[in-house]
One Martini backbone bead per residue (centre of mass of N, CA, C, O) as a GRO file, in nm:
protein
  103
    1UNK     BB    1  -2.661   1.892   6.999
    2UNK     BB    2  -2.780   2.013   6.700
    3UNK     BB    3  -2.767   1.963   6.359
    4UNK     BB    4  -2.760   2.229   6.303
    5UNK     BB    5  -2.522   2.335   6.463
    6UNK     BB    6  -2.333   2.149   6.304
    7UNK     BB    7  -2.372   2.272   6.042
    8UNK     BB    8  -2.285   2.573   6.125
    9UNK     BB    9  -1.958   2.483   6.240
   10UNK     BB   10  -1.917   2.363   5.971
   11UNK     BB   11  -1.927   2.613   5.771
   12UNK     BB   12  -1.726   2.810   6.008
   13UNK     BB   13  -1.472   2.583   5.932
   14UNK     BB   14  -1.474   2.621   5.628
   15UNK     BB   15  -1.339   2.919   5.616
   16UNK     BB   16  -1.100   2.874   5.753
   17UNK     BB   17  -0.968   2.742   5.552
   18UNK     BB   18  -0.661   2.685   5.334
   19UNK     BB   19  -0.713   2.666   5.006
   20UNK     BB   20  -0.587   2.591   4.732
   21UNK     BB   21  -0.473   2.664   4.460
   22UNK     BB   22  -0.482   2.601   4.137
   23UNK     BB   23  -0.138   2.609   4.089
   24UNK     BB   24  -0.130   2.379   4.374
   25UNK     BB   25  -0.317   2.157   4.230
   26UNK     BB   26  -0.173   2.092   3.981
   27UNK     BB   27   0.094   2.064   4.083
   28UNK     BB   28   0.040   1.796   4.261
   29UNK     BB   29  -0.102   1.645   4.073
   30UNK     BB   30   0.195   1.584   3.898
   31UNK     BB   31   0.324   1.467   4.084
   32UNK     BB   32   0.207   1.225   4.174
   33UNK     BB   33   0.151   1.104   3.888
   34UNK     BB   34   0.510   1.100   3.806
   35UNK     BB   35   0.541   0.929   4.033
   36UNK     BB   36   0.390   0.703   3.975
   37UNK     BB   37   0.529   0.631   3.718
   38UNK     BB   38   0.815   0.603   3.835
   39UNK     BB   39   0.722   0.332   4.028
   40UNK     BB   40   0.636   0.183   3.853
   41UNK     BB   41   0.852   0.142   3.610
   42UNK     BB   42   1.049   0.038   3.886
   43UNK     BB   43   0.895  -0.213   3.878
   44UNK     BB   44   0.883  -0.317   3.631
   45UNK     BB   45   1.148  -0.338   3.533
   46UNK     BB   46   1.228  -0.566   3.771
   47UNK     BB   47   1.053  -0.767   3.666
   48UNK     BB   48   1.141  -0.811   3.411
   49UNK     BB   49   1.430  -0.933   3.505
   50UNK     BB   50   1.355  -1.123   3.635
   51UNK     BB   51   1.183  -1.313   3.450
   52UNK     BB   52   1.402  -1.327   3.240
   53UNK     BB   53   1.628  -1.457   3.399
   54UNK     BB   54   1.442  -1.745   3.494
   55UNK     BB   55   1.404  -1.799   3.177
   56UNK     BB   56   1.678  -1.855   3.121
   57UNK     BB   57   1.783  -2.036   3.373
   58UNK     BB   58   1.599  -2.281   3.403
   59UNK     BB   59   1.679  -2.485   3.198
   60UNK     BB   60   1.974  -2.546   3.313
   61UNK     BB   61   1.869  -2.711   3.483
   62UNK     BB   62   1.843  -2.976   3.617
   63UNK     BB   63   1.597  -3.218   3.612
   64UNK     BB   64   1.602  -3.282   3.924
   65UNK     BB   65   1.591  -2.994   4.064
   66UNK     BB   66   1.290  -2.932   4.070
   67UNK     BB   67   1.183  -3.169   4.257
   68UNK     BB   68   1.394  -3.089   4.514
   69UNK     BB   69   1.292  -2.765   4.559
   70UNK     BB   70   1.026  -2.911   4.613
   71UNK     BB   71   0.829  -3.027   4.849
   72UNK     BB   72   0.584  -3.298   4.946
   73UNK     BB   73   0.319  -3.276   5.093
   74UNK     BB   74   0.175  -3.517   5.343
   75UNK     BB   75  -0.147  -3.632   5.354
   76UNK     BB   76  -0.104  -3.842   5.523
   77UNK     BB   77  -0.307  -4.020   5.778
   78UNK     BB   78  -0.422  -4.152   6.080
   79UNK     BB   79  -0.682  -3.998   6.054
   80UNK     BB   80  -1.013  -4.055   6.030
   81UNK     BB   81  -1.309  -4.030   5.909
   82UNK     BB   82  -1.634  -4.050   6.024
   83UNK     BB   83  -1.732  -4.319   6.154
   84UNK     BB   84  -1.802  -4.449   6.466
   85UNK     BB   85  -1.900  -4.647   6.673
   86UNK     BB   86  -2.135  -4.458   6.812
   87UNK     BB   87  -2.230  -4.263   6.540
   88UNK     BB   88  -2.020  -4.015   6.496
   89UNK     BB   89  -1.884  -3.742   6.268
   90UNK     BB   90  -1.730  -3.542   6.386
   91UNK     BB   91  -1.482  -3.767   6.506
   92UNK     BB   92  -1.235  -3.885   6.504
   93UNK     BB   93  -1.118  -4.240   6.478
   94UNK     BB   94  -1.024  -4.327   6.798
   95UNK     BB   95  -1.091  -4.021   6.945
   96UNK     BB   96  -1.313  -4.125   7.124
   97UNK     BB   97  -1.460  -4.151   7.399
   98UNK     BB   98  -1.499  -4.357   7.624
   99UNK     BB   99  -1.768  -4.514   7.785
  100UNK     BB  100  -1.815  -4.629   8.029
  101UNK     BB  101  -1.868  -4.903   8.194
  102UNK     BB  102  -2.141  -5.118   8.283
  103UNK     BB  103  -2.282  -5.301   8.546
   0.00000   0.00000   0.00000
């Protein structure tokens, strides 16, 4: 099929649609921006009081309870990065194959 022959198909299915009329895209279009303001505002809401709640409730928390509620990650490791014995530093230190022993 040839450009050209697309175009005109696309043009003749182009004609069977059928398209809303200008007081159906109106109506449609008040609608969806309603509903939209609707659960932005509804989320909105509940955001405003959550957010309100936690910054009443938080002070009266114990001094040692904030940092009991998250615990601090680890970062210190047996494996560190390096030189190894090779001369490579690509593999943690202590875990590069050792090469066989010469005889």
């Amino acid at each position: 099929m040839s450009f050209l022959q697309y175009l005109k198909d696309t043009r003749a299915e182009m004609r069977h649609v059928a398209w809303p009329t200008r007081m159906q895209t109106i109506t449609y279009t008040a609608i969806v921006i309603g509903v939209s303001l609707f659960i932005a505002a509804y989320l909105g809401f509940f955001d405003y009081v959550f957010t309100t709640g936690l910054s009443r409730v938080l002070p009266f928390l114990p001094q040692g309870a904030s940092s009991e509620l998250v615990s601090p990650v680890s970062t210190s490791t047996d494996i560190t990065f390096g030189t190894d014995p090779a001369g490579s530093t690509d593999s943690p230190q202590g875990s590069s194959p050792q090469a066989p022993a010469s005889e």
